[in-house]
C-alpha positions in Angstrom: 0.0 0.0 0.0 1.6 3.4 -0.7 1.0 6.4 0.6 0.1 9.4 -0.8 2.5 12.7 -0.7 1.9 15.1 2.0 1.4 17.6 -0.9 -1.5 15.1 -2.4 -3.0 14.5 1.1 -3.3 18.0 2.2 -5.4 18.4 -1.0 -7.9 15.6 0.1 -8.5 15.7 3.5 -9.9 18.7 5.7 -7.8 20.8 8.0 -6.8 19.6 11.7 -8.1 20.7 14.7 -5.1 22.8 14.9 -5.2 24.3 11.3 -8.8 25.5 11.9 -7.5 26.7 15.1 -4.7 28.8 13.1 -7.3 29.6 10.5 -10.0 31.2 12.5 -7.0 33.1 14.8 -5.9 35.0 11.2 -9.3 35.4 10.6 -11.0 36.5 13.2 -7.3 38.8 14.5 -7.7 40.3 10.3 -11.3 41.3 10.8 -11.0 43.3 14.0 -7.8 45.1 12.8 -9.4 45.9 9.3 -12.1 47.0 11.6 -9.9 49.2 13.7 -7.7 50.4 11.2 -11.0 51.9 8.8 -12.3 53.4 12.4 -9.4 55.1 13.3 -9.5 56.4 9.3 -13.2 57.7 9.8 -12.5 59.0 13.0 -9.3 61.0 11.8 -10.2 62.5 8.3 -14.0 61.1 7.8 -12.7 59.2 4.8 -14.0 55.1 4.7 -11.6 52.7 4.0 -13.1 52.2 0.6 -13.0 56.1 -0.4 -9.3 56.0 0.8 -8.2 53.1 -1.6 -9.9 55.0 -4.2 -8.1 58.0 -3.6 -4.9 56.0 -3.3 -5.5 54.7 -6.5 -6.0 57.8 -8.3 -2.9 59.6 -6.8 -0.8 56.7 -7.7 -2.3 56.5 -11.4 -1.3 58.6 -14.5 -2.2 62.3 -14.5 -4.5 61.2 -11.4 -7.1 59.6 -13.6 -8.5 55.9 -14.5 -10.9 54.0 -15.9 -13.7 53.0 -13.7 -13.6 49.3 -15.1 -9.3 49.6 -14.7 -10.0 51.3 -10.8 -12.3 48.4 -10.1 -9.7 45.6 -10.8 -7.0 47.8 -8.9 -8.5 47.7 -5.9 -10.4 44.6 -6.1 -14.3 45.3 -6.2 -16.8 44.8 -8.4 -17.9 47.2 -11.1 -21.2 47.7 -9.8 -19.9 48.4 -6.0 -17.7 50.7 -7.2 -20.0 52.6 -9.3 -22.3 53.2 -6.1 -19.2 54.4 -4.0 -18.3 56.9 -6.7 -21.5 58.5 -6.5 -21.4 59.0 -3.2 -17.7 60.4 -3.3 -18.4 62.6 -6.0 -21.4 64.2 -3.9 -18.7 65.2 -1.9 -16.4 66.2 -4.4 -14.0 63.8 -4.4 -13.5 62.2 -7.5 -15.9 63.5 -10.7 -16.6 60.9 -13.3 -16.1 62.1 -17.1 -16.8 60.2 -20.5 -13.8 58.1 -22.1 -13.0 59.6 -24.9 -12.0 56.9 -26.6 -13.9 54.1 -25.6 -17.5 54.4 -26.2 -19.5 54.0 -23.0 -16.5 53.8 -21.0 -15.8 56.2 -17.9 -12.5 57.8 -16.6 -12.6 58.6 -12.8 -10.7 61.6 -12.3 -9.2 62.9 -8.5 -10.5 66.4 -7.9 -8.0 69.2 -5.9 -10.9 68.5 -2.7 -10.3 64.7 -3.1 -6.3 65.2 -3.5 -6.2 67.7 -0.3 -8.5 64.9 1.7 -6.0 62.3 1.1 -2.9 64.2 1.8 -4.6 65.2 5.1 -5.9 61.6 6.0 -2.6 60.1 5.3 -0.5 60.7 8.2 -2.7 59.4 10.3 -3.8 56.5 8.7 -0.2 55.9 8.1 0.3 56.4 12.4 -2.7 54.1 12.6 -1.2 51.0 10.8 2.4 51.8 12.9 0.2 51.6 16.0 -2.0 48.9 15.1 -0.2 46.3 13.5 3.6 47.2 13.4 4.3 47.9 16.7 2.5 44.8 17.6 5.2 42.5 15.8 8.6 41.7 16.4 11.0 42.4 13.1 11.2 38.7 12.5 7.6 38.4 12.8 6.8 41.6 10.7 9.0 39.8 7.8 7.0 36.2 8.3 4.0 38.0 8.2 5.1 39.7 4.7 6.3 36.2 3.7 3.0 34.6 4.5 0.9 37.5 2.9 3.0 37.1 -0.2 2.2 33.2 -0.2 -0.9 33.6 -0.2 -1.2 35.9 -2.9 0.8 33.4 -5.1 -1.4 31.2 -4.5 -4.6 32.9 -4.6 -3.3 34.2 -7.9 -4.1 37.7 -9.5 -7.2 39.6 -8.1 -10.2 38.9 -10.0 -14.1 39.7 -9.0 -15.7 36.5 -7.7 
C-alpha cells in the first residue's frame, strides 16, 4: 500500500483541529484590525476605508485619472460596487466621473484638488494608525514572516479577480 505525498493528502482531507484553530485566529485577529484600522480612518479625516483606496488609486495612477472598469480591478471590487461608491464620493467632491474619450461607454474617474487635499490630510494618520496597530505589535522577525506569508498567499490565490 503506498501512501500518498503530504502535498497530495493535504489536497484531500480537511484541516486539523489545529489548522482550523490557526485559520480562525488569522481570521477572526484580520477582521478586528481591518475594523480598527478603517475606524481610526473615519475618525481621523471622515474618509472610509473604501474612499481611501480609491483615492490612493488615483494619486498613484497617471495624470490622477483611471478608468472605472481599470479602478475596479485595482482595488479589487466589483464594477457595480464601485459605481455606487463613486457617486457618493463625487457628492462630496471627491472624484468627478467624465466620459472616455476613446472608448465608447467607457468612464475615466478623475481625482478632484478636494479629493487630492483629503487624502494628503488623511494620510499621516492612517499611516500612524497601521504603525500603532499592527507594526508595533510584531517583532521584526515576525513583521518579515508576516510579509512572507501575505506574499504566499497571494501566489497562491493568484491575481485579483471579482468573484
Amino acid at each position: 500500500m503506498t501512501s500518498a505525498t503530504p502535498e497530495r493528502r493535504r489536497g484531500r482531507q480537511l484541516p486539523t483541529a489545529e489548522e482550523l484553530r490557526i485559520w480562525r485566529d488569522f481570521v477572526e485577529t484580520t477582521e478586528v484590525l481591518t475594523s480598527r484600522v478603517a475606524a481610526r480612518l473615519q475618525l481621523d479625516s471622515s474618509l472610509s476605508s473604501g474612499d481611501y483606496a480609491v483615492l490612493l488609486a488615483l494619486t498613484e495612477a497617471p495624470d490622477q485619472r483611471m478608468r472605472s472598469s481599470a479602478l475596479a480591478a485595482h482595488i479589487g471590487w466589483e464594477r457595480s460596487r464601485l459605481s455606487h461608491h463613486l457617486g457618493r464620493m463625487e457628492r462630496r467632491g471627491l472624484i468627478r466621473r467624465e466620459e472616455c474619450p476613446t472608448v465608447p461607454r467607457g468612464a475615466e474617474v478623475h481625482l478632484t484638488p478636494s479629493g487630492a487635499e483629503a487624502f494628503a490630510q488623511a494620510t499621516f494618520p492612517h499611516l500612524r494608525a497601521i504603525r500603532e496597530l499592527f507594526v508595533d505589535a510584531l517583532t521584526p522577525d515576525q513583521l518579515r514572516a508576516a510579509g512572507d506569508i501575505a506574499a504566499a498567499l497571494r501566489e497562491h490565490l493568484g491575481p485579483r479577480h471579482e468573484e
